[in-house]
C-alpha positions in Angstrom: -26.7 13.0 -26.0 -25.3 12.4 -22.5 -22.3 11.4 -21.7 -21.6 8.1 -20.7 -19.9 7.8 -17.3 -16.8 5.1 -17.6 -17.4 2.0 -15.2 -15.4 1.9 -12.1 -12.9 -0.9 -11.1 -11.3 -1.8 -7.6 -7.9 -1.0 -7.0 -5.4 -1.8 -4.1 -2.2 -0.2 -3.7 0.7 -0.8 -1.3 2.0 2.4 -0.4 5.6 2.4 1.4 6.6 6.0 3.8 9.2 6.5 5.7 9.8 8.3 8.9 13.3 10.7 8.0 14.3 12.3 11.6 16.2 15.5 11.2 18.7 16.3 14.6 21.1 19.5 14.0 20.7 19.7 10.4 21.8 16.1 9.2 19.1 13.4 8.4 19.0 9.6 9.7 20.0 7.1 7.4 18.3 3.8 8.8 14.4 4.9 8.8 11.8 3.4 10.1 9.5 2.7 7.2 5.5 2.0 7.0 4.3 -0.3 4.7 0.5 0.7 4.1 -2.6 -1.0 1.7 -5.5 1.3 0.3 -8.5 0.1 -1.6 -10.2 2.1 -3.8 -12.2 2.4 -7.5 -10.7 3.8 -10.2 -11.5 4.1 -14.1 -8.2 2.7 -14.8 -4.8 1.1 -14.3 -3.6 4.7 -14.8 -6.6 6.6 -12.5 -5.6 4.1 -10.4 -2.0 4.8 -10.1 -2.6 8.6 -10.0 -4.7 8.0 -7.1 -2.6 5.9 -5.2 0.4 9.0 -5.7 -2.2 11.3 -4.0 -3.2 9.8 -1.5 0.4 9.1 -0.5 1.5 12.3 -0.6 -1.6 13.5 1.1 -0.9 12.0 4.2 2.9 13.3 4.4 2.9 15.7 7.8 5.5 16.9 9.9 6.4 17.4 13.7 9.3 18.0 16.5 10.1 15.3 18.4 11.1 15.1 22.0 14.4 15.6 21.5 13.9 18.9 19.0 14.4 17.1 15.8 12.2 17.4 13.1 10.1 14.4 11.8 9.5 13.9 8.3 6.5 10.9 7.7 7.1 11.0 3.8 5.9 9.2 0.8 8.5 7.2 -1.0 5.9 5.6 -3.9 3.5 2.6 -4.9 5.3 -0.3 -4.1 2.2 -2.5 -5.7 -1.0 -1.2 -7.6 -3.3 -4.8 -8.2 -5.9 -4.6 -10.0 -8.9 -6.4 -8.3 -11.0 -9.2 -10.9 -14.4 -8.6 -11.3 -14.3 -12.0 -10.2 -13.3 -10.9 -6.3 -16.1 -11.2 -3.4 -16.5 -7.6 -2.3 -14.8 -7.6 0.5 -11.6 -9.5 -1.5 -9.0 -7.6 -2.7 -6.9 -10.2 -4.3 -6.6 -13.9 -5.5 -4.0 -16.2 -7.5 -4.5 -19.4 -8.5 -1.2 -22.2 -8.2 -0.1 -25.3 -8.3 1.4 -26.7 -5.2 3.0 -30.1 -4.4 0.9 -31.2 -1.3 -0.4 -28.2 0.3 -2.1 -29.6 3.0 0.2 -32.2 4.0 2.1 -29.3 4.0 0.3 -26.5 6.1 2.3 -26.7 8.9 5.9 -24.9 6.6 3.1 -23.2 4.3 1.1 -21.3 7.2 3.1 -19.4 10.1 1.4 -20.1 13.3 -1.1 -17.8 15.2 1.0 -16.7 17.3 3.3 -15.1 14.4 
């Protein structure tokens, strides 16, 4: 008998790295950080968060700046793993439904403008 393949679910995880600059042996303490949202399938919640870890530290790298100091872009963890309802469009990662007083009379506190 064959093995039944388990179903795959969407996943999106919010990855945070940081950029740690090294100049004669001592390491910056205010970092510039990058805050970064992957989408993927997984089996599971815990597939998912496995895959999330990987992919973070897969894209940790290395360099020497300008200046001579080394440049550390390093993965600090999953800040978020959602998991994304069957119920999503495809190209929708996430939804919530809430009760708000007025939303639309509202819009202009609720929604930044374009030009934020």
């Amino acid at each position: 008998m064959a093995k039944r393949r388990p179903s795959l679910s969407r996943y999106s995880a919010a990855l945070l790295f940081q950029y740690r600059v090294v100049t004669d042996g001592v390491a910056n303490r205010r970092r510039t950080c990058e805050k970064r949202i992957i989408h993927f399938q997984a089996a599971d919640g815990r597939a998912a968060l496995r895959h999330a870890k990987k992919r973070g530290r897969q894209a940790e790298h290395k360099w020497k700046n300008k200046d001579g100091g080394q440049v550390f872009f390093e993965f600090v963890g999953v800040r978020d793993l959602i998991g994304c309802d069957p119920a999503c469009e495809p190209d929708e990662v996430w939804y919530q439904i809430v009760e708000m007083m007025t939303p639309m009379e509202r819009r202009g506190i609720l929604i930044p403008p374009e030009s934020e």
